[in-house]
N, C-alpha and C positions, 0 to 999 in steps of 0.2 A: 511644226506648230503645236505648241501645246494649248489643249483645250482649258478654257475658266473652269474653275474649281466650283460658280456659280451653275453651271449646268444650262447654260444657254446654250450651247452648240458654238457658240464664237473662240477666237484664239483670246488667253488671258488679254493679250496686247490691245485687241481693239476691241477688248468688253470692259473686264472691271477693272486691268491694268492701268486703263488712261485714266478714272477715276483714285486709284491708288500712287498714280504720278502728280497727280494733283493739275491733270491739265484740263480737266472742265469737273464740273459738281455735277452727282448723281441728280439728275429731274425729277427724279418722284420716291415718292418713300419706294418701293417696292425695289425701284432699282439700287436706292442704299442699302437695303436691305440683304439684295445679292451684291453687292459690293463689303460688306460686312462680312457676309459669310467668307464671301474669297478673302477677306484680308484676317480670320482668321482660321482656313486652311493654306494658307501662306505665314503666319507667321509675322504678319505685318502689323505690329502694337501699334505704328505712327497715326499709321491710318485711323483703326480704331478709336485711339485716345481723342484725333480731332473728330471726330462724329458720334461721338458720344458725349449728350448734353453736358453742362459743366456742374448743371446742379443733381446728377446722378451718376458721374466715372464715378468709379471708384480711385483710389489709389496706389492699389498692389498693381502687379502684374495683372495682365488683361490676357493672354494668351497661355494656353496649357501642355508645353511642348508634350505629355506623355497622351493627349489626344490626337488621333486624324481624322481628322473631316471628311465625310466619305461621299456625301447627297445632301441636297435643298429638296426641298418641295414647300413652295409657296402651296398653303389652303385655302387662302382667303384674305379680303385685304377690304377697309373701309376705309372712304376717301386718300389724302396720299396725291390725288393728281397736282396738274400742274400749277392751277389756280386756288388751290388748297391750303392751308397750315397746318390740321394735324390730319392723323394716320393712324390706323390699328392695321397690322402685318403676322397673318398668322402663319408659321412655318410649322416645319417638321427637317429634323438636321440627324443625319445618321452620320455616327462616329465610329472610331472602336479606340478602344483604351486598351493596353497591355493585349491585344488581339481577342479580346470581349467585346462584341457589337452592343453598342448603346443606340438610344434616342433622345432629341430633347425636342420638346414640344412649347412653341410659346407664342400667343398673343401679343408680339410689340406695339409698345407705341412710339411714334413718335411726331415731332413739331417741326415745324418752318419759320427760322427765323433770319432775314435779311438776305431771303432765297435761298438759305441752304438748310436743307432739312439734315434733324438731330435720331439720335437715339433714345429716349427716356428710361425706356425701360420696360418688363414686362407689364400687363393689362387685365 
């Protein structure tokens, strides 16, 4: 079993796998949010690119092979539930680059639209 990159305790396959198989939508910001994460320390742009608003992707690359995702830690989170539209998500993501331990620190936000919530972008 290999464990979610997201830090749930669950196997990738029945946490943020089925969301990155595209066989049901994350239900609430927070859980996109650890589904983002896993898809990128996985590696997975597809994912990404679809849950990331259209009027904020970017257009390069979305993923940094010379990073590894190392930890999430959710700090905080306003609204986001199920009968909600938008969302502030504040993480903390530990990486290491060329074997340098980094952090990134961010307030997301993001929106609900025709039930499936997006990314916008930092807040």
């Amino acid at each position: 079993m290999t464990s979610c990159p997201c830090g749930s305790g669950e196997s990738y396959q029945s946490c943020c796998g089925r969301y990155h198989r595209g066989e049901v939508a994350p239900p609430t910001a927070v859980t996109l949010m650890r589904a983002r994460y896993s898809a990128f320390a996985r590696g997975d742009e597809r994912f990404l690119a679809a849950t990331w608003h259209p009027s904020t992707r970017p257009t390069g690359p979305l993923v940094d092979p010379s990073i590894s995702w190392t930890a999430l830690h959710i700090t905080g989170q306003s609204g986001g539930g199920l009968l909600e539209a938008t969302a502030t998500v504040a993480f903390t993501a530990r990486y290491l680059r060329a074997g340098v331990p980094g952090r990134l620190s961010e307030n997301s936000r993001f929106v609900r639209q025709d039930g499936r919530w997006s990314y916008l972008g930092p807040g």
